[in-house]
C-alpha positions as CSV (number, residue, x, y, z in Angstrom):
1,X,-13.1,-4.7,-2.8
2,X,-13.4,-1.3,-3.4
3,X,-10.8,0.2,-5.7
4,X,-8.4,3.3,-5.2
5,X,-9.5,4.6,-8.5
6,X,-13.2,4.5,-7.1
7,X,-13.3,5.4,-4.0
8,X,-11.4,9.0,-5.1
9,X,-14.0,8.9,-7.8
10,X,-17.0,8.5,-5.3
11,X,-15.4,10.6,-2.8
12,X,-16.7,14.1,-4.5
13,X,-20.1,12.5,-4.5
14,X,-19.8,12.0,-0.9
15,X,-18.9,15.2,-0.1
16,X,-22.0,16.9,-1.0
17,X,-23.8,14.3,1.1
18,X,-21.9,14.4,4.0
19,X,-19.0,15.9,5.5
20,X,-15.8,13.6,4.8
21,X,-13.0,13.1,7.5
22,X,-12.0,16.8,8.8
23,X,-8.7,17.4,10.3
24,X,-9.3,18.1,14.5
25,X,-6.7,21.4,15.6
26,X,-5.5,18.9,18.8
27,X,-4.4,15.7,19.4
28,X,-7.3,15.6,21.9
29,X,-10.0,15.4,19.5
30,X,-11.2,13.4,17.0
31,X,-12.7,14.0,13.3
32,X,-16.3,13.4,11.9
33,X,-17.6,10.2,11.1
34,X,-16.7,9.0,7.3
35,X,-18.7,7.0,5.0
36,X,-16.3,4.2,4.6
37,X,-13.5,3.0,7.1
38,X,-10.3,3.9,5.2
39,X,-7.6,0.9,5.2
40,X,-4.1,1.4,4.2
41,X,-1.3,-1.4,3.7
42,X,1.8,0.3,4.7
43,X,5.5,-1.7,4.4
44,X,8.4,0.2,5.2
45,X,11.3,-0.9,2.6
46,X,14.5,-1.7,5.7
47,X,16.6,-4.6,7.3
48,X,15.1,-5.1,10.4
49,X,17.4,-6.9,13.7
50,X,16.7,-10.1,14.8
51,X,15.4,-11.6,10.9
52,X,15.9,-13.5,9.5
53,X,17.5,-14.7,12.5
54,X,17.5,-13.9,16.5
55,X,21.2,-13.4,16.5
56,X,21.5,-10.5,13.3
57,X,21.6,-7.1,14.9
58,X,24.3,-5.8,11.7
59,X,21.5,-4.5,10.1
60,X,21.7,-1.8,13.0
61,X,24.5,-0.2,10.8
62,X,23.2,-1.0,7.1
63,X,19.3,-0.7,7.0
64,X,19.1,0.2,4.3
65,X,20.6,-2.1,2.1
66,X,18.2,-5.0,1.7
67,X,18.8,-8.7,0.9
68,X,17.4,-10.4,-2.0
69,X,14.7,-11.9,0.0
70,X,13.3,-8.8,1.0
71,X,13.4,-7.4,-2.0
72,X,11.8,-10.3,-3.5
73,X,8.8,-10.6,-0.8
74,X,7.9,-6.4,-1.4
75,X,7.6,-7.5,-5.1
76,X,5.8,-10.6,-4.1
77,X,3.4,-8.2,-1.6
78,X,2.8,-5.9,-4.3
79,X,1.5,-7.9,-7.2
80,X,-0.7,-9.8,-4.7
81,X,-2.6,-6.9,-3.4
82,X,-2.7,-5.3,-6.5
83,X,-4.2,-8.2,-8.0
84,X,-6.8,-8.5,-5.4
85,X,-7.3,-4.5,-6.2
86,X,-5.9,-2.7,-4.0
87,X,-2.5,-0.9,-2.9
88,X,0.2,-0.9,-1.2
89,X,2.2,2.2,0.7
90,X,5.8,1.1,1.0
91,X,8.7,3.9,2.9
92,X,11.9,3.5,1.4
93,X,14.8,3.9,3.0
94,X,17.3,5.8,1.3
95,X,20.8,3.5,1.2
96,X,18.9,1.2,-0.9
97,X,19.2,3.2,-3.8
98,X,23.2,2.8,-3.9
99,X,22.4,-0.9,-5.2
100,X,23.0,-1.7,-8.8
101,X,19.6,-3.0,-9.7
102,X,16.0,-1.5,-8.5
103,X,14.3,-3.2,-10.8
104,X,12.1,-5.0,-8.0
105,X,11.4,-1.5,-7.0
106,X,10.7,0.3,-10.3
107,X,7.9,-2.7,-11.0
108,X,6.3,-1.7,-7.9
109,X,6.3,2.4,-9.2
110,X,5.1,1.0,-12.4
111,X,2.3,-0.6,-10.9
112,X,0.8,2.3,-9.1
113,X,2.2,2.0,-5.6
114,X,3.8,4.8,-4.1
115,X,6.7,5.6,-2.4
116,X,7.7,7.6,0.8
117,X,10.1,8.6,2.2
118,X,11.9,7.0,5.0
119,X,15.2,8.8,5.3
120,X,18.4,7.6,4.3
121,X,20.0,5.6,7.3
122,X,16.7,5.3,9.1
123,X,17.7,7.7,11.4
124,X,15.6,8.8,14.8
125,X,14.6,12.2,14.1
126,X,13.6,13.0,17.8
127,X,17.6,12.7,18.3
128,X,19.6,15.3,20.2
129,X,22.8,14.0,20.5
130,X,25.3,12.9,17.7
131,X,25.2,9.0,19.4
132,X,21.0,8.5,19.6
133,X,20.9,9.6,15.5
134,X,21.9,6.0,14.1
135,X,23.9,3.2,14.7
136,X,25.8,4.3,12.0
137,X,27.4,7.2,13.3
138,X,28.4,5.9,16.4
139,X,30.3,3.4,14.3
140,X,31.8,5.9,11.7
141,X,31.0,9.4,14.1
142,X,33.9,11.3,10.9
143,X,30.6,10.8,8.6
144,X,28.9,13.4,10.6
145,X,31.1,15.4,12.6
146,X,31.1,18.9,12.9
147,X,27.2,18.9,12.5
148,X,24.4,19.4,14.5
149,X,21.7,16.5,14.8
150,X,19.1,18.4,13.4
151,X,21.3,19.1,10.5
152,X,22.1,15.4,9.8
153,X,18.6,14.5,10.1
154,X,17.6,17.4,7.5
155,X,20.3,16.0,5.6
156,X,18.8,12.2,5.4
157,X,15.7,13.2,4.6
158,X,16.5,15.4,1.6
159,X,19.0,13.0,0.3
160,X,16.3,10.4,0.4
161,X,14.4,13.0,-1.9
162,X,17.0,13.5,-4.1
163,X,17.8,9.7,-4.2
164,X,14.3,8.6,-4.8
165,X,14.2,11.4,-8.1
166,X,17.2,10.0,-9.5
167,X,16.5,6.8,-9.3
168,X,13.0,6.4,-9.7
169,X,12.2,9.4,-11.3
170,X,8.9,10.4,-8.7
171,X,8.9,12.7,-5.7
172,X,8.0,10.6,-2.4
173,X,5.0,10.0,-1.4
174,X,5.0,11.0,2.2
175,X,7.2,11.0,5.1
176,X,7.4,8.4,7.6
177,X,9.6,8.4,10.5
178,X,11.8,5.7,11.6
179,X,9.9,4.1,14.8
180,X,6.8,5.5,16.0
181,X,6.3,7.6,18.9
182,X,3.6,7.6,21.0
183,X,2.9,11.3,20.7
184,X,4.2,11.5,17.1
185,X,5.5,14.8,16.4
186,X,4.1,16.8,19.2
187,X,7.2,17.4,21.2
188,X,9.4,18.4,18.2
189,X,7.6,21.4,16.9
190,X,11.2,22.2,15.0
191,X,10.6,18.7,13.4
192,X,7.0,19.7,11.9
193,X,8.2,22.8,10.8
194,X,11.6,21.4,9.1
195,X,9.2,18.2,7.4
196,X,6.8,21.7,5.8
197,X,10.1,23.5,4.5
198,X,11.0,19.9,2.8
199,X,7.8,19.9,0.9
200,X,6.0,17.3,3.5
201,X,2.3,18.1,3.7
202,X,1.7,14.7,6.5
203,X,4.0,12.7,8.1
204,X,3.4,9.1,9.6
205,X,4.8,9.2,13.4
206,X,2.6,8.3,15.8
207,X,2.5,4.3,17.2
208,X,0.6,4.7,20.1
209,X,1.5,2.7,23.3
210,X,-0.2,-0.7,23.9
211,X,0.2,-3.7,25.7
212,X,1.6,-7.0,24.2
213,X,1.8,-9.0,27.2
214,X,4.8,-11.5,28.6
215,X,7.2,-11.9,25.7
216,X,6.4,-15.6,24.2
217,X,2.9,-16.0,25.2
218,X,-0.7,-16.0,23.6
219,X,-2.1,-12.2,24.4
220,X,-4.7,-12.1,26.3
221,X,-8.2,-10.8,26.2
222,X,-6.4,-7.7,28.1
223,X,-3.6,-7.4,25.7
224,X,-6.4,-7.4,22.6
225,X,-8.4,-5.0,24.2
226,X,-5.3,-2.5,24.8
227,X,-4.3,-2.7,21.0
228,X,-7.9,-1.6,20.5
229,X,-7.8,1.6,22.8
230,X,-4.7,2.1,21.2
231,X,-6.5,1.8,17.5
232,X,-8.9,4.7,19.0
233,X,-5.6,7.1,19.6
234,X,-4.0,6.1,15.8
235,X,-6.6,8.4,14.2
236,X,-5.1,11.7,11.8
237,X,-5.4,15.0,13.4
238,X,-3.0,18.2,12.6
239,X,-1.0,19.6,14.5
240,X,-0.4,23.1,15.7
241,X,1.9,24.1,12.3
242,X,-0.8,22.4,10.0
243,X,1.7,19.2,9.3
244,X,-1.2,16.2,9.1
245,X,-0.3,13.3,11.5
246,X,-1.3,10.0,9.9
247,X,-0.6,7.7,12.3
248,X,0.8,3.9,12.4
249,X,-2.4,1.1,13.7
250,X,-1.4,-1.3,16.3
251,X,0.0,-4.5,16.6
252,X,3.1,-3.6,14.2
253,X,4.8,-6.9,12.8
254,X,8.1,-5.6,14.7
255,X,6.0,-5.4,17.6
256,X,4.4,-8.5,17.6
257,X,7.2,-10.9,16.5
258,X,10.2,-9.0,18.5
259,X,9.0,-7.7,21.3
260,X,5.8,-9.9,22.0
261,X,7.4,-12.8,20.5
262,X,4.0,-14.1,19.4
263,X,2.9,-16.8,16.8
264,X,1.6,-15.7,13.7
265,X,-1.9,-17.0,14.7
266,X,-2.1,-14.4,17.6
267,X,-0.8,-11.7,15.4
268,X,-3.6,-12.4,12.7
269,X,-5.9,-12.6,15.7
270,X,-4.6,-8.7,17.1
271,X,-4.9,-7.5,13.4
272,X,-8.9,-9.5,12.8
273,X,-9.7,-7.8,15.4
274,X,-8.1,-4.3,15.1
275,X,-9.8,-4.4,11.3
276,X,-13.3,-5.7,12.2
277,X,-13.3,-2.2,15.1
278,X,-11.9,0.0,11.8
279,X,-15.0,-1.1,10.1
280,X,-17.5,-1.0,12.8
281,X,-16.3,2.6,13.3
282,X,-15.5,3.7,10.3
283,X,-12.0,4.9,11.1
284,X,-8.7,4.9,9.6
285,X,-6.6,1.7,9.7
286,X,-2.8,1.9,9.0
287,X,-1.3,-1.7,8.9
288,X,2.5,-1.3,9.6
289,X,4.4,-4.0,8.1
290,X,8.2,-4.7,7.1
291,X,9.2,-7.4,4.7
292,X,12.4,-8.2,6.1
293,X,10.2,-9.2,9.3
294,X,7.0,-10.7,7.3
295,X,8.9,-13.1,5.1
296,X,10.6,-15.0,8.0
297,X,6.9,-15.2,9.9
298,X,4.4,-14.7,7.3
299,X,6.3,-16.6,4.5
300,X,2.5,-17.1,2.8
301,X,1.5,-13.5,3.1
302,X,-1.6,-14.7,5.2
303,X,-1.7,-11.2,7.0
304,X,-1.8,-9.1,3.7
305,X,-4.3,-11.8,2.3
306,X,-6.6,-11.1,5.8
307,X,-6.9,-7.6,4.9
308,X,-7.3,-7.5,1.6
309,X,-9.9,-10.1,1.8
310,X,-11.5,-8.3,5.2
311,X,-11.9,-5.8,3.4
312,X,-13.7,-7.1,0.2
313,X,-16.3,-8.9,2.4
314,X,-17.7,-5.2,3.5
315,X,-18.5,-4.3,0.4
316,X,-19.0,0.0,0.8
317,X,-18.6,-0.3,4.9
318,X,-14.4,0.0,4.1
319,X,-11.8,0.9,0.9
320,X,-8.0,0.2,0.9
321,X,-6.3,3.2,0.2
322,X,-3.0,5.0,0.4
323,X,-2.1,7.4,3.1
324,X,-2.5,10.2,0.3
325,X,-5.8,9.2,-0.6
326,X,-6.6,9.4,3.2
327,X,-5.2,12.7,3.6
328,X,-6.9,14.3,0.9
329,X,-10.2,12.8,1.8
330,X,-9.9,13.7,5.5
331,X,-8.2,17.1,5.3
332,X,-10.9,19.8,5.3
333,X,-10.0,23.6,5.6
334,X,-11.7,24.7,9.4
């Protein structure tokens, strides 16, 4: 496997002997060839409904504040990829920093995985109306009245900021929204501009559509092969404002297990797949993963283990990496 710390060691030796990922103006057009498909681990640190089981949708209201198991497999996810040498991603979301103890988190910091941010209820940024922001506030609406939505989302995303200083001492590592969209941030030029003033340089937003079949079956060959067109559209690009889109790789674990209701088999299947087309290409691959999900259907971390191990067996064809890493290799000044 090929390290973080050498991959951004080879990568100025690359530059001067080919042109690394640059940045396309549109989300019509795609950047240059790379020397190496770039593969990132991402797990975004929230409750998810319906785990650990189908009836649990109170996690609607408290997403952020994660059980003991969840905590324990991010820890778990963590020390195994880092022992295989590479690195994990992981989006917070802020409410988990009102527990007592990080300690499970502050090993992961200490271990050289970075942390984004993820807002502080996991809140839908694209909202427009006080009742689509969060669960939450339809609950308790006194928590947020008087205020505009873009206010409240502005709100949960510096307060994430401030929470992840305080408590872990770092500023975050990114910004990824809660849920993807399948045109990321190109509607919500407001959005892009509000995610620059916070200090954002990229954001993590786009999930583009696929296919996933009849809920409870096997996918298909045509169900594989629209997670793979979909893989084509989950490539970075800028947008108009200059905010870097990094965007989420189908099949998500949410995806698959929720709305698909597949096995675990079929999901390693989608992800083999999605990996081996990352490679062949030598395009950007950004597994989106939740522990609260992976730890009731991926108890022995095979998915993390296929990727990491995927990714060792093409020796300089691929490199796990962080979505910083990737945005500094692929942004290139037009």
């Amino acid at each position: 496997m090929i390290s973080r710390r050498r991959f951004l060691a080879g990568s100025a030796a690359l530059a001067s002997l080919r042109p690394s990922l640059a940045w396309a103006r549109s989300t019509d057009a795609r950047p240059t060839e790379t020397t190496q498909a770039l593969i990132s681990i991402t797990l975004d640190l929230e409750m998810s409904r319906n785990f650990p089981t189908w009836d649990q949708t109170h996690w609607d209201y408290e997403k952020g504040n994660l059980d003991a198991d969840t905590k324990k497999y991010a820890l778990q996810a963590a020390r195994r990829v880092k022992e295989k040498g590479g690195i994990v991603h992981f989006f917070a979301v802020g409410r988990v920093f009102e527990q007592e103890s990080i300690d499970w988190l502050e090993e992961i910091v200490k271990t050289g995985h970075p942390v984004g941010n993820h807002t502080y209820d996991h809140v839908n940024v694209k909202a427009q109306e006080a009742n689509d922001i969060q669960f939450r506030f339809q609950r308790a609406p006194w928590l947020i009245q008087g205020k505009k939505p873009l206010e409240v989302i502005a709100e949960n995303i510096r307060m994430t900021n401030l929470a992840l200083k305080a408590r872990l001492g770092i500023e975050p590592a990114g910004f990824r929204t809660p849920g993807g969209f399948p045109n990321g941030l190109e509607d919500r030029v407001d959005i892009q501009k509000l995610l620059l003033d916070l200090g954002f340089s990229w954001v993590s937003s786009k999930y583009p559509t696929h296919s996933t079949g009849s809920p409870g079956q096997e996918p298909s060959d045509e169900v594989l092969e629209s997670i793979l067109k979909a893989q084509e559209l989950a490539q970075p690009f800028a947008y108009s404002t200059g905010l870097l889109e990094i965007p989420m790789s189908p099949i998500s674990d949410v995806t698959a297990f929720r709305s698909g209701r597949w096995s675990l088999h079929s999901f390693l299947k989608a992800v083999e797949k999605a990996l081996d087309r990352a490679v062949e290409r030598r395009a950007v691959f950004d597994f989106l993963g939740h522990p609260s999900c992976l730890l009731v259907m991926d108890p022995e971390f095979r998915t993390i283990d296929l990727i990491c191990d995927k990714v060792r067996n093409c020796g300089n064809r691929a490199a796990i990496v962080d979505l910083q890493d990737i945005a500094r290799s692929a942004r290139r000044t037009p």
